[in-house]
C-alpha positions as CSV (number, residue, x, y, z in Angstrom):
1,X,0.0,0.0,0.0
2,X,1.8,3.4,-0.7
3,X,2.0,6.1,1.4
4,X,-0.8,8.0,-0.1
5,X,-3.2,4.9,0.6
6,X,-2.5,5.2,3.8
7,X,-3.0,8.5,4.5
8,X,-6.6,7.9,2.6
9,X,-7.4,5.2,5.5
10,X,-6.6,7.3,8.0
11,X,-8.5,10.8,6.7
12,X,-11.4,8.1,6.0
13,X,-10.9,6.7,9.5
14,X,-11.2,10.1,11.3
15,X,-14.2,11.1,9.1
16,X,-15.8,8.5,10.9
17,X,-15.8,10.3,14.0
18,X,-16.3,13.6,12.4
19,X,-19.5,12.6,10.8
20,X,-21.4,11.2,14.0
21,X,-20.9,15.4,15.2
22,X,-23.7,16.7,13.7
23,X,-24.8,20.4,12.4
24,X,-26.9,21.3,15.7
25,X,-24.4,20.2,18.7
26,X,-20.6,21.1,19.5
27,X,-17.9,19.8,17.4
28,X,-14.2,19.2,16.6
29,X,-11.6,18.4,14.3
30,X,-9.2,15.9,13.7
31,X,-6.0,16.4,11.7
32,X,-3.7,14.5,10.4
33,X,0.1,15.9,9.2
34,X,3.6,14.8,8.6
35,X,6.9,17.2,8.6
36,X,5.4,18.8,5.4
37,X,2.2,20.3,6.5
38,X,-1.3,18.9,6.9
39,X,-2.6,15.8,4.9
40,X,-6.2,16.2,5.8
41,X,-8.4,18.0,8.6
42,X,-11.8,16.6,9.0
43,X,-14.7,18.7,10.7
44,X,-17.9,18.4,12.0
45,X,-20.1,20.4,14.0
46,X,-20.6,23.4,15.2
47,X,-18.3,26.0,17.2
48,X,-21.2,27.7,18.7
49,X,-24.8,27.0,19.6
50,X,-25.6,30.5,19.6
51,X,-24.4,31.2,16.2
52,X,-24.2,27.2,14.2
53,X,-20.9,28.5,13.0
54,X,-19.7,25.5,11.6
55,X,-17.0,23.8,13.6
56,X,-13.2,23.8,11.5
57,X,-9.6,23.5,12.0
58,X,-9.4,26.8,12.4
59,X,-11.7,27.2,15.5
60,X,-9.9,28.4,18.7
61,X,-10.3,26.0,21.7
62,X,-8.8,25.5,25.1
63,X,-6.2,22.5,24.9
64,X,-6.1,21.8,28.1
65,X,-2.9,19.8,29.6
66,X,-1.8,19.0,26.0
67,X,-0.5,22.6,27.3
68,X,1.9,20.4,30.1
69,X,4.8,19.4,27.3
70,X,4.9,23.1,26.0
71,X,5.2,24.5,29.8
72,X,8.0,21.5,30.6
73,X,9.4,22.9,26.9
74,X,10.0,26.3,28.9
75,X,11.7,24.8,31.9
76,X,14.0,22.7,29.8
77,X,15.2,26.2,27.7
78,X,15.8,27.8,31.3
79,X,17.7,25.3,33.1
80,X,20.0,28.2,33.8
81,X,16.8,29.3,36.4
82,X,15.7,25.8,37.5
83,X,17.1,22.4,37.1
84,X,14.8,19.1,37.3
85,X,17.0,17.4,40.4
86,X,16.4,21.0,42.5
87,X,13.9,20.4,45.0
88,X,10.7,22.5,45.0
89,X,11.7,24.4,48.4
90,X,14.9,25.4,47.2
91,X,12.5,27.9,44.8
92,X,9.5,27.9,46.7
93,X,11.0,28.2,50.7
94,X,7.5,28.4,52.3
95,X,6.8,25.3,51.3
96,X,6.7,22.5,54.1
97,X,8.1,19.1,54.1
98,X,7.2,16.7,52.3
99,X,6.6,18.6,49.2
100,X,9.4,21.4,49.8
101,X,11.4,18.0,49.3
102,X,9.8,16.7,46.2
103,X,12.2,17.4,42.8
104,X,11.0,20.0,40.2
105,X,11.5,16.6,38.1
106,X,9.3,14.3,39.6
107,X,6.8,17.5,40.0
108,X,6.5,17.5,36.3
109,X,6.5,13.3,35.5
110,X,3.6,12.5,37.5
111,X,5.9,10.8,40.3
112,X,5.7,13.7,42.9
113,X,2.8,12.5,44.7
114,X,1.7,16.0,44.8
115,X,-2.1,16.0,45.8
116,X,-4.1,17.7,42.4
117,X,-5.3,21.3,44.1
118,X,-8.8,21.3,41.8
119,X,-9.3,17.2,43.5
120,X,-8.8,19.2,47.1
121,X,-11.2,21.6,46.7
122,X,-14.2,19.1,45.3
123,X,-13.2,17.3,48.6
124,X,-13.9,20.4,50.7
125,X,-17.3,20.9,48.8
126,X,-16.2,23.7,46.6
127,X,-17.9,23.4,43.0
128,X,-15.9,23.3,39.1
129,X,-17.9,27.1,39.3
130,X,-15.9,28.3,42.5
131,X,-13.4,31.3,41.8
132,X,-9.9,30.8,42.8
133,X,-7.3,32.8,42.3
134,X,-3.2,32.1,42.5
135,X,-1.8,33.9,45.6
136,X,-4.1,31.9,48.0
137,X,-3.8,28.8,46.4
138,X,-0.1,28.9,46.6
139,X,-0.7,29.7,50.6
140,X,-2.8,26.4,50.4
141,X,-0.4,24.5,49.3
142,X,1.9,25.8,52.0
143,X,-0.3,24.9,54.3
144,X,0.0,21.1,53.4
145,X,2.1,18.3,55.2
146,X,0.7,15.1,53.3
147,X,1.6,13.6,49.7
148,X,-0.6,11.4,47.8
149,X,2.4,8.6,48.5
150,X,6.0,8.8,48.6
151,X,7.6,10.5,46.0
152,X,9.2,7.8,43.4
153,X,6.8,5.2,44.8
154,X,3.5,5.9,41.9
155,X,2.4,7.2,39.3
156,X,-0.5,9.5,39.4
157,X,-1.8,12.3,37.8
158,X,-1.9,15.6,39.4
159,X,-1.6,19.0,38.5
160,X,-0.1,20.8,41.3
161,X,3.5,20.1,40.5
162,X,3.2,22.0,37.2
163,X,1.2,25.6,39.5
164,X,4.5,25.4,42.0
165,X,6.8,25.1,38.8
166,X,5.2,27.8,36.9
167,X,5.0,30.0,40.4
168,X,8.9,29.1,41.1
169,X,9.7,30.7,37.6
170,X,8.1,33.6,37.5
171,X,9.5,34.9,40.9
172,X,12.9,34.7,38.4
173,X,11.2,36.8,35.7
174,X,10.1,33.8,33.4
175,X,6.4,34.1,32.2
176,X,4.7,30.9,30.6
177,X,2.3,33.4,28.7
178,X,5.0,35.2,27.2
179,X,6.7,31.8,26.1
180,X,3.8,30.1,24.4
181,X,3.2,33.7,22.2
182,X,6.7,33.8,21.1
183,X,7.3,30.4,20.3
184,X,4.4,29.9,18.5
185,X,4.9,33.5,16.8
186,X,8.2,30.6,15.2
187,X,6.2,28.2,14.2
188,X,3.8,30.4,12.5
189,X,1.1,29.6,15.2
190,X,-1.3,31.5,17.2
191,X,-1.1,30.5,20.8
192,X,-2.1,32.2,24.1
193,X,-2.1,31.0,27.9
194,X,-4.6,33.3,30.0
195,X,-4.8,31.5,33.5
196,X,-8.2,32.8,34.4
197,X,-11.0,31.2,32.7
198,X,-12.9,35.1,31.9
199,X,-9.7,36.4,30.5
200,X,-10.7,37.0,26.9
201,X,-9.2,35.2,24.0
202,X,-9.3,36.1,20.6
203,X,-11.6,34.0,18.2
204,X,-12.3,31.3,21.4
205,X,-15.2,29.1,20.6
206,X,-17.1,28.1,24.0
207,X,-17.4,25.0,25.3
208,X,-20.4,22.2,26.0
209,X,-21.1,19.4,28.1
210,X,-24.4,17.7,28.2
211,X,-26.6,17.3,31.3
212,X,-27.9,14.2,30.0
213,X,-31.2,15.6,28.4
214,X,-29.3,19.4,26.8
215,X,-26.1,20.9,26.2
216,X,-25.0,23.6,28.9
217,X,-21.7,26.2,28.5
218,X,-19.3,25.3,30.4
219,X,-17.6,27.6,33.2
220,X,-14.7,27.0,35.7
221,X,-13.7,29.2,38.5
222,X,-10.2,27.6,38.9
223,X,-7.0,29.6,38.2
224,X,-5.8,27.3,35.5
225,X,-1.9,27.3,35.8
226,X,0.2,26.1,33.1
227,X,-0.6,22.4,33.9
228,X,-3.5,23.6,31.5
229,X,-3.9,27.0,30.5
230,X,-2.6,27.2,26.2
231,X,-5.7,28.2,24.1
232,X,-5.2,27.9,20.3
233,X,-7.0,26.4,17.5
234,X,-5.9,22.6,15.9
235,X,-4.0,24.3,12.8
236,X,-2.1,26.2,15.3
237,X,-1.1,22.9,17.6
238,X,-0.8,21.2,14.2
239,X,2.2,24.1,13.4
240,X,3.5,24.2,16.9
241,X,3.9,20.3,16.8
242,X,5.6,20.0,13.3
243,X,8.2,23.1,15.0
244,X,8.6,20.1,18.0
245,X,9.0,17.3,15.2
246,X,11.8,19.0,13.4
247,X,13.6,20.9,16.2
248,X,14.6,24.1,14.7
249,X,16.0,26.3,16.7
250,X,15.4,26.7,20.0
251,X,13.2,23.6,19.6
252,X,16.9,21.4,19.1
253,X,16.5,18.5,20.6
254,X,13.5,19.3,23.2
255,X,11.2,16.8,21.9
256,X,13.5,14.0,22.6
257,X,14.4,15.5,25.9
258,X,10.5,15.6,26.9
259,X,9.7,12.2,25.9
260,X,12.9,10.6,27.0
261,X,11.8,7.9,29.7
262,X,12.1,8.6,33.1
263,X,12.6,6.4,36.7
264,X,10.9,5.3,39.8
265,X,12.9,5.5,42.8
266,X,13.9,2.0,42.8
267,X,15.0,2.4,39.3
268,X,12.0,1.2,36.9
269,X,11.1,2.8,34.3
270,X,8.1,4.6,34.0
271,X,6.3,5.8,30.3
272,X,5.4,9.1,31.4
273,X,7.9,11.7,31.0
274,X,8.0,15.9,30.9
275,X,4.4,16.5,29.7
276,X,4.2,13.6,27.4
277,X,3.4,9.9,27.7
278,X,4.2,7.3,25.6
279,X,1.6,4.8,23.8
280,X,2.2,1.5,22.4
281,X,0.6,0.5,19.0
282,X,1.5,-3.0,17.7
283,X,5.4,-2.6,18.1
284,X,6.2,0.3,17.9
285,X,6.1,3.4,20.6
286,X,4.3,6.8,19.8
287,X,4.5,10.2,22.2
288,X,1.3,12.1,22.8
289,X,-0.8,14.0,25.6
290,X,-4.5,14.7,26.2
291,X,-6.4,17.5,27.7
292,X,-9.6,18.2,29.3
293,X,-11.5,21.1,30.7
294,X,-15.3,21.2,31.2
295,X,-16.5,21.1,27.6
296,X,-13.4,21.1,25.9
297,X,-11.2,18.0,24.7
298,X,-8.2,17.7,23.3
299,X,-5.7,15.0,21.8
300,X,-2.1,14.8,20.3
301,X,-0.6,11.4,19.4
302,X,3.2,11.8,17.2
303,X,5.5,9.2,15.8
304,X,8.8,11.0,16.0
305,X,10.7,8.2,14.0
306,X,8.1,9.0,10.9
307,X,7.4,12.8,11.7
308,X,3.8,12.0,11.4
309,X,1.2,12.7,13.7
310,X,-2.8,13.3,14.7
311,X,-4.7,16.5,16.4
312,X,-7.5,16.5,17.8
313,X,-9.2,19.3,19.1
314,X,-13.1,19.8,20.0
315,X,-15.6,21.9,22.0
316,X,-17.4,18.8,23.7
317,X,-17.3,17.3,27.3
318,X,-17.4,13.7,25.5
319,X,-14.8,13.7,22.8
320,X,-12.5,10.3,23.2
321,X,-9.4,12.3,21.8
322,X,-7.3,9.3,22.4
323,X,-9.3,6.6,20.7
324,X,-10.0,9.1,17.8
325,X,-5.6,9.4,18.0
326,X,-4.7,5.9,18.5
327,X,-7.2,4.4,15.6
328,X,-6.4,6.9,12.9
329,X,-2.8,6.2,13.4
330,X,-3.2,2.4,13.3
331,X,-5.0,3.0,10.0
332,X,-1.8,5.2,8.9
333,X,0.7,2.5,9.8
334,X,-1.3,-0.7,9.2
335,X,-0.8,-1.9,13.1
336,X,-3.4,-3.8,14.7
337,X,-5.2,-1.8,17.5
338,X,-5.0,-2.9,20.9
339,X,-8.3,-5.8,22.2
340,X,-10.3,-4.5,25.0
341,X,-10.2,-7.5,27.4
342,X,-13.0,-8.3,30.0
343,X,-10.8,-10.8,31.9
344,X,-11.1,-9.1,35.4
345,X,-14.4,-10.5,36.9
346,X,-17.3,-7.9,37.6
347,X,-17.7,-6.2,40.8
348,X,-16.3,-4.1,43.4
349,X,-13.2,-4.8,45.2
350,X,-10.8,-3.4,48.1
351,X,-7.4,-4.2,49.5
352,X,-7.1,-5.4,52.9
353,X,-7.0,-1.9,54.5
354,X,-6.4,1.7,53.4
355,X,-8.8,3.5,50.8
356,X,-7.6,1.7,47.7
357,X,-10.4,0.4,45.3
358,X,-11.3,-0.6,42.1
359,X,-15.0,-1.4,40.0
360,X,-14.9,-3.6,36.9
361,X,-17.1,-3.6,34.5
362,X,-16.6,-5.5,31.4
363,X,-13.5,-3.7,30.4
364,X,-13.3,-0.6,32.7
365,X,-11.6,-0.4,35.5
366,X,-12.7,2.6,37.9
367,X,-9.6,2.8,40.5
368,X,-10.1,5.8,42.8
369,X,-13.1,7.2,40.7
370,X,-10.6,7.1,37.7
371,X,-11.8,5.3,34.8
372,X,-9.7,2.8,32.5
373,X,-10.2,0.5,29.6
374,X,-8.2,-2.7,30.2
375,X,-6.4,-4.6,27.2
376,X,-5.4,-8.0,26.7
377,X,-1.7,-8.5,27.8
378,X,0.2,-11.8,28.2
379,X,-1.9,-14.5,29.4
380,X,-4.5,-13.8,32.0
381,X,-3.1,-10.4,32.6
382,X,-4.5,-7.2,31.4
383,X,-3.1,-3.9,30.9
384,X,-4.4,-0.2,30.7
385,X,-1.3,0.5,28.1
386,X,-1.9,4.0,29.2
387,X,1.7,6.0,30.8
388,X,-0.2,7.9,33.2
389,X,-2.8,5.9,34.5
390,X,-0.8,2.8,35.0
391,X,-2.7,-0.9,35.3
392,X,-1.4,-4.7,35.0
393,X,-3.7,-6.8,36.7
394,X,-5.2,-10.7,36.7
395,X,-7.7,-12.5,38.1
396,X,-6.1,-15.2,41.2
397,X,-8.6,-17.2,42.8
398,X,-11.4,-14.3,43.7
399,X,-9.0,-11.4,44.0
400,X,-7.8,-9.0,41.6
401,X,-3.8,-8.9,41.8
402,X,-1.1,-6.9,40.1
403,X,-0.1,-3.0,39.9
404,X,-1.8,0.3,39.6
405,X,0.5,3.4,39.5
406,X,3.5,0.8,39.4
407,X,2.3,0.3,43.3
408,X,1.6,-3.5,44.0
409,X,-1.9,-4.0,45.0
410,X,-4.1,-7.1,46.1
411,X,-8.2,-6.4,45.9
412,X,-10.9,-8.8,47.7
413,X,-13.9,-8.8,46.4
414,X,-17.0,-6.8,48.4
415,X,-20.2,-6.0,49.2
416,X,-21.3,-2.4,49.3
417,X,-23.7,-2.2,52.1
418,X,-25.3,0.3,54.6
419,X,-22.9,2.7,56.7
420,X,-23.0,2.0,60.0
421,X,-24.9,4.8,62.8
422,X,-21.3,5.4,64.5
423,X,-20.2,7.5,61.6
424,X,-23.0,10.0,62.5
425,X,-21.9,13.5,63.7
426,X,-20.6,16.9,61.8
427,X,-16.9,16.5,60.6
428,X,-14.4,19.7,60.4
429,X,-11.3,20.3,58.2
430,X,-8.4,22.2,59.4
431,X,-9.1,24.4,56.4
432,X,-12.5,25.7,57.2
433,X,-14.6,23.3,55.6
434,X,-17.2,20.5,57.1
435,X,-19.8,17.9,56.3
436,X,-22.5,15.9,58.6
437,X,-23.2,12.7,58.2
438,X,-26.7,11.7,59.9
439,X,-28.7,8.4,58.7
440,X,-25.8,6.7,56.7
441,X,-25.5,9.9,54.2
442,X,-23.0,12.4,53.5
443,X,-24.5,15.8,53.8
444,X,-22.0,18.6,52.2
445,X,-23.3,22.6,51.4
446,X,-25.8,25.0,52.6
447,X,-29.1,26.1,51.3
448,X,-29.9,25.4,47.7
449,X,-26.4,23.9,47.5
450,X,-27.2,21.5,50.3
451,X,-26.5,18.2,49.1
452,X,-27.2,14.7,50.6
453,X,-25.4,11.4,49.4
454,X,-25.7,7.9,50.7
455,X,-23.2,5.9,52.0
456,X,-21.8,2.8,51.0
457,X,-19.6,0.5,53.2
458,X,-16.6,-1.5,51.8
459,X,-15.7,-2.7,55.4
460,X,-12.9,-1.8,57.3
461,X,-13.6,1.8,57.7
462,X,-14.0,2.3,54.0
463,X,-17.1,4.2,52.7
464,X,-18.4,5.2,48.9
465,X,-20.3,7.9,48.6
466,X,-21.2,10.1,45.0
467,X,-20.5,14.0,44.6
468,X,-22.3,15.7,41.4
469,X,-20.6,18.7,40.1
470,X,-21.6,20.2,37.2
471,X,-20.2,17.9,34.5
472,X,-18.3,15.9,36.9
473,X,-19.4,12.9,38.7
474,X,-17.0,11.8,41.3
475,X,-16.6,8.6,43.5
476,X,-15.6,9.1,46.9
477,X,-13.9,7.4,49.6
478,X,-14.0,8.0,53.4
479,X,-11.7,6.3,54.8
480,X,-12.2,6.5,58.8
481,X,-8.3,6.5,60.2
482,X,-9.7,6.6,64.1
483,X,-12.7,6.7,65.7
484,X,-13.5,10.5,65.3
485,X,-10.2,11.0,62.2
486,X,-10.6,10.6,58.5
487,X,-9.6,11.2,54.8
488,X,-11.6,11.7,52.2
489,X,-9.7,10.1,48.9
490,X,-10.3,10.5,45.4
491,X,-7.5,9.8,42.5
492,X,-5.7,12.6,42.8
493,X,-5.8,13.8,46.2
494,X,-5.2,11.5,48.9
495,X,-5.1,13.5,51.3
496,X,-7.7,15.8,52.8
497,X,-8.6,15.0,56.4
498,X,-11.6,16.0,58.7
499,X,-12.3,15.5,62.5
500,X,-15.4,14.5,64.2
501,X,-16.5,17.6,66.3
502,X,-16.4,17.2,70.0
């Protein structure tokens, strides 16, 4: 087949998607290029409800953290400033241990442990909608004396380490805002960074998730950071990417330095490096990164070896970036595409203690409310194949055994049943915030906000419970440390405790 066929497959394999996003609803675009230019870009859609604009490659979106390589880009080109083995305090001195100890390295490749700020505050009760600004975020942070896990130990995906990077650099002067604008200016791409959600941008489209019956706008209150804060449109990520591929410039050599692989603290190996995580396709290893705000998704996927690559950008809360990615380019290179494997038995499952969890369904795995589809691997194991979200797992006898987050973890099968009366009372966090529980539910806000959600025992002082936010649904677990002392736990933050008032 010759390199045009294939490239005919692939446009035909992303017009697939394209097509199913119809001339009433929010949109996207998929494109695909090579070091030449663009070889297709496929539409459908529209960029705006309001108007039915029709949705194109040229439509300005939020990327999201695809925006994490580019800031780790700016860090690598100021290593004069900062240097990926300095530890965040030696920048940031008001920060307390552990995290004043945690490298600017292991800040940026998901090994930090660094609890995700935005995953905090939906565990104090504050809403997606809730303004936040910089300064006092910072001096929450500060505040904190817990990580997720010891840094080295996991994998897990947080934020955070990329706000107290981006914070660290600008007390030196070094603006992430002024980076992405010049650079791009290079690559003959349009690119911003505002890090408040109302700052205006030129040409942005707004975003949509669906309520289950309509599409809403979306809205977020949190100061973004450059863990997620680029705005451009898929032509312009398509140039910016194609600068990356070929490493003119200031660009020499940052690509490989950003994907190179980096380690655990006991030495293994882990696929997510500065921004980027690999994927595996068949044989052969390809770089990319996702993003996600409320109603906006975005996806990257590059084979450096080929300088090829896929965009995806859209103005939807349900856009699968990466399987629109990962099939496109298996039509492109002819590779068979990864089989979902439904190997794991069904049901709900805990370790021994501590709040670690998993659901199966058929071939998602929900670990810590984070959802993962599950391939077949050697045998009876089954892998996630995902950089950032870890999993190889297998059935032994009625537990689930293996790895999550490169952490070793055994699960027993359990029942969810009723919470126990003992739990009942009104629990206080150091930070200001508190809950009631009162007749085996969860009872969070005031007024109209005033929310009440059962409870669901997984023995052993574990509890479920579900928190509705806007266009977020998130699984939670208490997980009762002493009689009147717990932590509430979601994938990434692990750390948020409350106290039983007296």
């Amino acid at each position: 087949m010759s390199e045009t066929a294939h490239w005919k497959a692939a446009q035909e394999c992303a017009a697939q998607f394209t097509q199913n996003w119809s001339n009433d609803e929010p949109g996207g675009a998929v494109i695909g290029f090579d070091a030449q230019g663009i070889r297709f870009a496929e539409a459908g859609g529209v960029e705006s409800l309001s108007t039915l604009a029709p949705f194109t490659a040229a439509s300005v979106v939020r990327y999201a953290s695809v925006t994490k390589h580019a800031f780790c880009a700016l860090v690598l080109e100021h290593s004069d400033k900062i240097g990926l083995d300095d530890p965040l305090g030696q920048h940031l001195p008001e920060l307390q241990a552990p995290l004043r100890d945690v490298t600017v390295g292991r800040a940026l490749d998901m090994s930090g442990g660094l609890p995700d700020t935005r995953e905090c505050l939906s565990l104090f009760g504050l809403s997606v909608y809730t303004e936040t600004k910089a300064g006092p975020l910072l001096d929450f942070l500060v505040r904190q004396t817990r990580l997720n896990y010891d840094a080295g130990t996991e994998i897990s995906y947080s934020n955070t380490g990329y706000r107290l990077v981006e914070a660290a650099l600008e007390r030196r002067g070094v603006f992430f805002r002024d980076y992405v604008r010049e650079r791009g200016a290079q690559a003959g791409a349009v690119l911003d960074a505002p890090d408040v959600w109302n700052d205006p941008v030129i040409g942005l489209v707004p975003g949509y998730w669906r309520d289950g019956e309509r599409w809403q706008l979306s809205a977020a209150g949190l100061h973004i950071s450059a863990s997620g804060s680029m705005t451009g449109s898929g032509e312009s990520l398509t140039k910016w990417l194609i600068a990356l591929l070929e490493g003119k410039g200031a660009l020499d050599g940052i690509l490989e330095r950003l994907s190179a692989p980096r380690q655990l603290a006991d030495g293994r190996t882990s696929g997510y490096g500065l921004g980027l995580r690999q994927s595996l396709l068949g044989n052969r290893t390809f770089i990319g990164h996702g993003g996600s705000h409320p109603g906006y998704k975005s996806y990257f996927l590059l084979d450096p070896a080929r300088k090829t690559g896929f965009v995806i950008v859209s103005n939807r809360e349900d856009t699968n970036g990466y399987k629109i990615a990962l099939e496109s380019m298996a039509a492109l290179t002819g590779d068979d595409l990864p089989r979902p494997s439904s190997a794991l038995r069904d049901g709900t499952y805990a370790t021994e203690s501590g709040p670690w969890w998993i659901k199966v369904a058929g071939s998602t795995v929900t670990y810590l409310d984070a959802d993962e589809t599950v391939y077949e691997d050697d045998g009876p194991w089954v892998s996630s194949r995902s950089a950032s979200s870890p999993m190889r797992l297998k059935m032994e006898g009625e537990d689930i055994v293996g790895e999550v987050g490169h952490a070793q973890r055994r699960f027993h099968p359990v029942r969810e049943q009723e919470a126990p009366a003992s739990l009942s009372g009104v629990w206080n966090s150091p930070e200001g915030a508190r809950f009631e529980i009162e007749n085996g539910s969860v009872i969070m806000g005031i007024g109209p906000v005033r929310h009440r959600m059962p409870l669901r025992a997984l023995g052993n002082g574990r509890f479920l419970f579900t928190l509705v936010d806007g266009p977020w649904t998130k699984r939670v677990c208490l997980n009762l440390l002493e009689e009147d002392r717990l932590e509430l736990v979601l994938a990434r933050a692990r750390m948020i405790e409350y106290r039983r008032a007296g």
